[in-house]
Residue frames as a rotation matrix with the C-alpha (Angstrom) as fourth column:
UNK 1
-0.189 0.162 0.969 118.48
-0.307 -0.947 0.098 101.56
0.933 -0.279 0.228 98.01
UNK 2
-0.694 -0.083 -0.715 118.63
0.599 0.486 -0.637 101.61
0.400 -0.870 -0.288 101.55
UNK 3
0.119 0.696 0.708 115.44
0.013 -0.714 0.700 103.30
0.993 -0.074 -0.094 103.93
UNK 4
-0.878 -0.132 0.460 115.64
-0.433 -0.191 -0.881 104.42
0.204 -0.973 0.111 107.41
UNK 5
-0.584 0.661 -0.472 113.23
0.792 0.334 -0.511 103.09
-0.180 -0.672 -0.718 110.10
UNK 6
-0.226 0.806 -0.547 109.77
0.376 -0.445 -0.813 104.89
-0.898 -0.390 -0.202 109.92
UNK 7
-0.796 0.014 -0.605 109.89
-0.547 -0.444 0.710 105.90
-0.259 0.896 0.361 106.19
UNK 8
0.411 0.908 -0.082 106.42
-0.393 0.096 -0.915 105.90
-0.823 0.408 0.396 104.88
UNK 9
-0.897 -0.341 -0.282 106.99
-0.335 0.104 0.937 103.49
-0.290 0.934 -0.207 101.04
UNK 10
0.045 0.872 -0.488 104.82
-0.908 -0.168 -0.384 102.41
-0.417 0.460 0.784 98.95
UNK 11
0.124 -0.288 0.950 104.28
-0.117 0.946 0.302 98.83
-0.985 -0.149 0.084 97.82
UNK 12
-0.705 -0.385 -0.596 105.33
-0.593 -0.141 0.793 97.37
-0.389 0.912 -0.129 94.08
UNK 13
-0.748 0.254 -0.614 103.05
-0.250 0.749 0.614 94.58
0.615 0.612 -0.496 93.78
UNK 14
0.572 0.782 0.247 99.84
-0.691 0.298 0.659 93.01
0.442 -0.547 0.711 95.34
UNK 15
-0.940 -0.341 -0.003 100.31
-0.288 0.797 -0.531 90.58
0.184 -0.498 -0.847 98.38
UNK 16
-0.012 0.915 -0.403 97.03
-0.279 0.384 0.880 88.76
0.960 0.123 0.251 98.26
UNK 17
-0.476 -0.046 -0.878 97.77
0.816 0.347 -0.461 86.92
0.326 -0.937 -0.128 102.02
UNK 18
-0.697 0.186 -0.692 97.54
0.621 -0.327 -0.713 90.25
-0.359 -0.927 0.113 103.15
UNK 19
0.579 0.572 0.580 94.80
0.811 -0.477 -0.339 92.04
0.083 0.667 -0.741 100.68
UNK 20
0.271 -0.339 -0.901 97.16
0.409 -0.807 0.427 94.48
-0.871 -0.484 -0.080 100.00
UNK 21
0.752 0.272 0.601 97.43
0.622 0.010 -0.783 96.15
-0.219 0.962 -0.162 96.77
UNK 22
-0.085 -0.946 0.313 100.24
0.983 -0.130 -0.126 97.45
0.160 0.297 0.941 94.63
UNK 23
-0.271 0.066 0.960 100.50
0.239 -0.962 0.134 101.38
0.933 0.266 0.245 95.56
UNK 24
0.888 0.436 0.145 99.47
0.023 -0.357 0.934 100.96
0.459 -0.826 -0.327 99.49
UNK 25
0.316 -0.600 0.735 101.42
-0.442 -0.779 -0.445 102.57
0.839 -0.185 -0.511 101.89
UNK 26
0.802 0.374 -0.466 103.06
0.178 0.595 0.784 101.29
0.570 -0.712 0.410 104.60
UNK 27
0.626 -0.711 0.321 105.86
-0.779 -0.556 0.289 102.59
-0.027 -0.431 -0.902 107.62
UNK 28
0.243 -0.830 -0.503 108.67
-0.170 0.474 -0.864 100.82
0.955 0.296 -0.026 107.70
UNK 29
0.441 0.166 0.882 109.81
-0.694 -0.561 0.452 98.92
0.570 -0.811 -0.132 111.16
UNK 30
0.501 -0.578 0.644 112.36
-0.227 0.631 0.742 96.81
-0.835 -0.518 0.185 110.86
UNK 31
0.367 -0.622 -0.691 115.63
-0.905 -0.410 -0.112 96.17
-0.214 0.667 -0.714 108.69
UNK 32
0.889 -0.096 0.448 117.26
-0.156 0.856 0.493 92.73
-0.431 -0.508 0.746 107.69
UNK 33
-0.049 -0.998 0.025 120.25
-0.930 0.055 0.365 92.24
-0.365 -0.006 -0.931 106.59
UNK 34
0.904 0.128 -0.408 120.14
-0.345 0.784 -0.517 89.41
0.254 0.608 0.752 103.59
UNK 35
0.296 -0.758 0.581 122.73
0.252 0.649 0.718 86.55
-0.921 -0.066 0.383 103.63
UNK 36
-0.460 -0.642 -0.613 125.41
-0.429 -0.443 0.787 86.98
-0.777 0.625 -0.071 100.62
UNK 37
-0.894 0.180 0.410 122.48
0.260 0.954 0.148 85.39
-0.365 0.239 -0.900 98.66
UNK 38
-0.247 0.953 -0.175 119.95
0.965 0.226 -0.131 86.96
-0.085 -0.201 -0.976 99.62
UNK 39
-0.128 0.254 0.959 118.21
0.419 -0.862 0.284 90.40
0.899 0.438 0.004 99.41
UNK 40
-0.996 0.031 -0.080 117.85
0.069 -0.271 -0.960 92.74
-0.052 -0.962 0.268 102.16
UNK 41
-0.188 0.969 0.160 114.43
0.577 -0.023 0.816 93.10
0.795 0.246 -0.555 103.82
UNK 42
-0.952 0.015 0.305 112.13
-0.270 -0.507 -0.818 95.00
0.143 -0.862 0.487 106.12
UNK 43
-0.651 0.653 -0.386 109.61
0.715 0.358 -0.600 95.04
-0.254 -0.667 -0.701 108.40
UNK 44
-0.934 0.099 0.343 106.13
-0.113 -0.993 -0.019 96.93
0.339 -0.057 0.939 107.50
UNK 45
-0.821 0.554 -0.139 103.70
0.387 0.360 -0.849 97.85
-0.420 -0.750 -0.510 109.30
UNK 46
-0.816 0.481 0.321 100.58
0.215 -0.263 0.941 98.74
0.537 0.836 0.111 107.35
UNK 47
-0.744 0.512 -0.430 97.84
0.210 -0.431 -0.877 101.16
-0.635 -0.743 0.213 108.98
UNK 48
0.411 0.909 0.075 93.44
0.875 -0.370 -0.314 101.70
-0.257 0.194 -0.947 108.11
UNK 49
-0.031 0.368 0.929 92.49
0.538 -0.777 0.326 105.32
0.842 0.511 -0.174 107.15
UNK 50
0.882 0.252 0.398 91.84
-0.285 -0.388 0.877 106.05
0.376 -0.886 -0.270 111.18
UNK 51
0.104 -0.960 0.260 95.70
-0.866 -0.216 -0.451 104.55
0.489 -0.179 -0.854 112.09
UNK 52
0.658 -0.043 0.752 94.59
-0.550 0.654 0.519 101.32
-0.514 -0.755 0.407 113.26
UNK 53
-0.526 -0.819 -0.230 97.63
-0.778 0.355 0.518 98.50
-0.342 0.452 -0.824 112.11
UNK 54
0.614 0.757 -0.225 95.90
-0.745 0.461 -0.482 96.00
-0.261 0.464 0.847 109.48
UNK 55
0.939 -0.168 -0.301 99.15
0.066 0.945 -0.320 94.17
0.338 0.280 0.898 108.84
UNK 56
0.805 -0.437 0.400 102.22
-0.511 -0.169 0.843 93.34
-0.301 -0.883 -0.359 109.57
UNK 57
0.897 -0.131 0.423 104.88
0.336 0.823 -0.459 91.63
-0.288 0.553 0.782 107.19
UNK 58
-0.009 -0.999 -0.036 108.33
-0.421 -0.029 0.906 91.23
-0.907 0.024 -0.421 106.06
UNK 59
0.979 0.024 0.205 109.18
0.195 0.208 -0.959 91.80
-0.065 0.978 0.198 102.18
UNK 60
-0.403 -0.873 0.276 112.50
0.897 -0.316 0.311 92.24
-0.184 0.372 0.910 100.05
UNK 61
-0.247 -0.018 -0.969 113.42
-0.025 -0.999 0.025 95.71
-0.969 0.030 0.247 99.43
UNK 62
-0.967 0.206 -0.153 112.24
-0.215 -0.331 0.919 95.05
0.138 0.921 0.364 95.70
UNK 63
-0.371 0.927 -0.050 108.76
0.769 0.337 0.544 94.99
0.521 0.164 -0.838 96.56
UNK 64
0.386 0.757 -0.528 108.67
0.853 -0.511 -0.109 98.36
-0.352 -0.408 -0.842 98.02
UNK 65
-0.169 -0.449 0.877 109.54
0.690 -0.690 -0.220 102.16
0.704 0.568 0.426 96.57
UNK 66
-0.716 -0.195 -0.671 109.74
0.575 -0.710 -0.407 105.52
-0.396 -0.677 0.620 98.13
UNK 67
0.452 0.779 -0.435 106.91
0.649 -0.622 -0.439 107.86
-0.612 -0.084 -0.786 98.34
UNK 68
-0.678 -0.725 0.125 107.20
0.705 -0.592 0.391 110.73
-0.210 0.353 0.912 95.62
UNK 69
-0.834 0.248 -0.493 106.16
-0.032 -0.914 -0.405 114.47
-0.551 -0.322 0.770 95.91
UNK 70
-0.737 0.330 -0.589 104.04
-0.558 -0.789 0.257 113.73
-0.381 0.518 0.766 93.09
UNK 71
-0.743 0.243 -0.623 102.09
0.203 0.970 0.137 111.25
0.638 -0.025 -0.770 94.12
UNK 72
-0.254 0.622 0.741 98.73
-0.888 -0.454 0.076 111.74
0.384 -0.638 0.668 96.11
UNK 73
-0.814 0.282 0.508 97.33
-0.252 0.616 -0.746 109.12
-0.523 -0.735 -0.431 98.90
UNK 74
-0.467 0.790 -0.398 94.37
-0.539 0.102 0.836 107.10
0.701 0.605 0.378 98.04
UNK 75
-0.504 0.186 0.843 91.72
-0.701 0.482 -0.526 105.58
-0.504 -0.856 -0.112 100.22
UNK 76
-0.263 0.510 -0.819 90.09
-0.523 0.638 0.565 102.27
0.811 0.577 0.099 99.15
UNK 77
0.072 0.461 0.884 87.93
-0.997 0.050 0.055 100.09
-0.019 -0.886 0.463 101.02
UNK 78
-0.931 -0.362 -0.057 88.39
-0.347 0.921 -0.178 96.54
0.117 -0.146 -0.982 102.33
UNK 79
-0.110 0.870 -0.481 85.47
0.155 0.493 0.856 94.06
0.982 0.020 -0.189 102.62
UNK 80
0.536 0.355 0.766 83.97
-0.799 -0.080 0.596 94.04
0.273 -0.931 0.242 106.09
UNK 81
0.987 0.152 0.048 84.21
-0.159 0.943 0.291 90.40
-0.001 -0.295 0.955 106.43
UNK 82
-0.001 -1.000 -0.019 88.59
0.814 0.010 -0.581 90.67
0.581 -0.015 0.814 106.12
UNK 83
0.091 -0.231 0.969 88.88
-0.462 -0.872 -0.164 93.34
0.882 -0.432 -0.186 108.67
């Protein structure tokens, strides 16, 4: 599956580096284009509760899904000390 720029997905798996947890959201902001080898990837950018950007990272497209209607947001809190 391919996603336009700015599509809101949803991750598949924890990424400890970035304390991020399977089911957070993040915008899409940048496409790659795998080698005949390789998987495509993208850029996301990953945003607080208030819109500030907490990360920044480049995954294969199997480590993220599309948002579905029947799905609700969730907030969860990060330690202080990792902000």
């Amino acid at each position: 599956m391919s996603y336009d720029l700015f599509t809101r997905v949803a991750l598949r798996e924890d990424i400890p580096a970035y304390r991020l947890c399977r089911g957070d959201v993040a915008t899409i902001v940048e496409r790659h284009s795998g080698s005949k080898d390789q998987e495509d990837g993208y850029s996301l950018e990953v945003l607080n509760a208030i819109g500030e950007t907490i990360a920044v990272l480049v995954v294969e497209e199997s480590k993220i899904e599309p948002l579905m209607e029947n799905e609700v947001l969730h907030v969860r809190q990060l330690d202080e000390a990792e902000v």
